[in-house]
C-alpha positions as CSV (number, residue, x, y, z in Angstrom):
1,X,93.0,110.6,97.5
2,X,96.5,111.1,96.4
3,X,97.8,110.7,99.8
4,X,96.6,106.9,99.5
5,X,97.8,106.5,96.2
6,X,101.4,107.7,97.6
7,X,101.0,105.7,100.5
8,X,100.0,102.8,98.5
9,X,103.2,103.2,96.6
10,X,105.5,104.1,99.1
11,X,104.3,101.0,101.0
12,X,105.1,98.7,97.8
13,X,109.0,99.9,97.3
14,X,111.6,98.2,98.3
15,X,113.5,99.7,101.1
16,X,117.2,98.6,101.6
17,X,117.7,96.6,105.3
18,X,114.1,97.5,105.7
19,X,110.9,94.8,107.1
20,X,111.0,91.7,105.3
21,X,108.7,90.9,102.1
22,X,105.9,89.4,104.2
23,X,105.7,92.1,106.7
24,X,105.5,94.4,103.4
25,X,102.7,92.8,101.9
26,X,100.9,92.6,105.5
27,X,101.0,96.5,105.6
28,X,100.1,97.0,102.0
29,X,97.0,94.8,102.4
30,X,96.2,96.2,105.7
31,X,96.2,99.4,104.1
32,X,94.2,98.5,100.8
33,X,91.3,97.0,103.2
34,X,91.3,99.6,105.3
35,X,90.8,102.2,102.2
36,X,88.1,99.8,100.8
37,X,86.3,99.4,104.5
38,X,86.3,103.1,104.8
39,X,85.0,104.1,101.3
40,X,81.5,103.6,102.0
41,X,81.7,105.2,105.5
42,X,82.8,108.7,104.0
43,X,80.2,107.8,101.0
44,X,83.5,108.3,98.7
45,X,83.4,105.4,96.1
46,X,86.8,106.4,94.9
47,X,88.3,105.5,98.4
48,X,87.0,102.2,97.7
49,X,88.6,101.8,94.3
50,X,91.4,102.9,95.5
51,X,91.4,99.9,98.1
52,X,90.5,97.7,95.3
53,X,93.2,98.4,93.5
54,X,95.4,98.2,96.2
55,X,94.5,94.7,96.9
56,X,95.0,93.5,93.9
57,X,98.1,94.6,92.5
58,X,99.8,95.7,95.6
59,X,101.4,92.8,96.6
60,X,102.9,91.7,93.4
61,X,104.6,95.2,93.5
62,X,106.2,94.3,96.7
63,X,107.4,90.9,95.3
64,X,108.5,92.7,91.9
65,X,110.4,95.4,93.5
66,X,111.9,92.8,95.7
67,X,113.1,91.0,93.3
68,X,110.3,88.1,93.6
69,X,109.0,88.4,89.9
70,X,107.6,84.7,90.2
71,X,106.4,85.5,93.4
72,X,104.5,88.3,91.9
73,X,102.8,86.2,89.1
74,X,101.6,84.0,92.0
75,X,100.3,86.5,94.2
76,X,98.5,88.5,91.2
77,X,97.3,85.1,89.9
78,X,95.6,84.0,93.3
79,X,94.6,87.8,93.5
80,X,92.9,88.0,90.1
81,X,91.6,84.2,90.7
82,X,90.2,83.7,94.0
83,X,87.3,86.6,94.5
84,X,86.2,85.6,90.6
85,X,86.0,82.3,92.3
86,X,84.1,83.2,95.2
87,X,81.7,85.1,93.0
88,X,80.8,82.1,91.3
89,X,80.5,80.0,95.2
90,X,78.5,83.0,96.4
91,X,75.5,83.0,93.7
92,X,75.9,78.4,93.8
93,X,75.1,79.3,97.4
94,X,72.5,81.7,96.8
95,X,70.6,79.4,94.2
96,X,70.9,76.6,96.0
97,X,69.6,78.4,99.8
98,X,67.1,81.1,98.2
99,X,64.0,80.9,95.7
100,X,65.3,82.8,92.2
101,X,62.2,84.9,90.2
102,X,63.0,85.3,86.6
103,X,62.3,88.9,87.0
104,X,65.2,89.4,89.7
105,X,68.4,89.7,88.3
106,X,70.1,90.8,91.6
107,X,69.0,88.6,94.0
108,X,72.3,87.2,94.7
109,X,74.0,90.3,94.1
110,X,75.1,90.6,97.8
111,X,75.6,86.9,98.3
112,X,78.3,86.9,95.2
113,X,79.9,90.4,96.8
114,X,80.6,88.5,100.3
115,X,82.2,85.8,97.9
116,X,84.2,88.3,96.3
117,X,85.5,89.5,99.5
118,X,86.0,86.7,101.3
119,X,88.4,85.5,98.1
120,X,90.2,88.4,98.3
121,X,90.9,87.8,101.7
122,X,92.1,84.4,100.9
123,X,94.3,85.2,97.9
124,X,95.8,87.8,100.8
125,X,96.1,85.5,103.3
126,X,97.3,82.7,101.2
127,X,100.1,85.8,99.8
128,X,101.2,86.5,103.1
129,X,101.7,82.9,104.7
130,X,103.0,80.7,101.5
131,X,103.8,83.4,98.9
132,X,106.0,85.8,101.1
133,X,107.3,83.1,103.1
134,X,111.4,84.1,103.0
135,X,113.3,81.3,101.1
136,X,115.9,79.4,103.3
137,X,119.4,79.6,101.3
138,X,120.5,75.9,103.0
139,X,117.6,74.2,101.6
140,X,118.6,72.5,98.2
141,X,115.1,71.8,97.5
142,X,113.3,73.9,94.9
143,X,109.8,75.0,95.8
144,X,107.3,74.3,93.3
145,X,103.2,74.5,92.8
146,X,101.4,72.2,90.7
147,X,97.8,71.7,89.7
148,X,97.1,68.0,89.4
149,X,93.4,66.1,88.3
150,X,91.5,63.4,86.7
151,X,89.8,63.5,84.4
């Protein structure tokens, strides 16, 4: 368990000449879901957790010991975001497919957990193709993200 931890860490600092940021956070992820895939097929829940924890906040390390502390706001904001997200899509889904007793209060349990999941893989996904993408010095134009709506 410490051996992931360290690895975890190791993969998250910045080494000088070294792989770019995206191939960085491509490893740490790899890594994270790896340690959370494997938890449950050594029946160690702290492998898991471990993986979890990964996930989440091991890409904005790489960002923030690369220098890239907006980048690591982003990428801890769609990490934080996105699975609570698909929690909420995973029981709409399940109420809207399934029959709901009163009495069963974790029906959709496993439909929500799939959600979860399949936002973290998008918040990594989304991290490794628009967040880590290397900045191009020539281009004068500022990148920016907005959030637009009616209402």
């Amino acid at each position: 368990m410490k051996l992931a931890i360290i690895l975890i860490a190791a993969l998250a600092t910045r080494a000088a000449a070294g792989p770019s940021v995206r191939t960085q956070v491509i490893l740490s992820d790899g890594f994270s879901d790896a340690l959370i895939v494997t938890g449950p097929i050594v029946d160690q829940a702290d492998v898991s957790k471990i993986g979890l924890f990964g996930a989440l906040l091991g890409a904005p390390i790489v960002h923030a010991a690369n220098d890239g502390w907006a980048r690591a706001g982003w990428s801890l904001l769609a990490r934080t975001t996105m699975p609570i997200g698909g929690i909420g899509a995973g029981g709409l889904l399940c109420n809207a497919l399934t029959t709901r007793q009163p009495d069963e209060w974790f029906h959709c349990l496993d439909w929500e957990l799939i959600g979860a999941g399949l936002g973290l893989l998008g918040a990594e996904v989304l991290d490794a193709t628009v967040i880590s993408r290397p900045s191009d010095p020539t281009d004068p134009t500022p990148t920016m993200f907005t959030l637009t709506g009616v209402f």
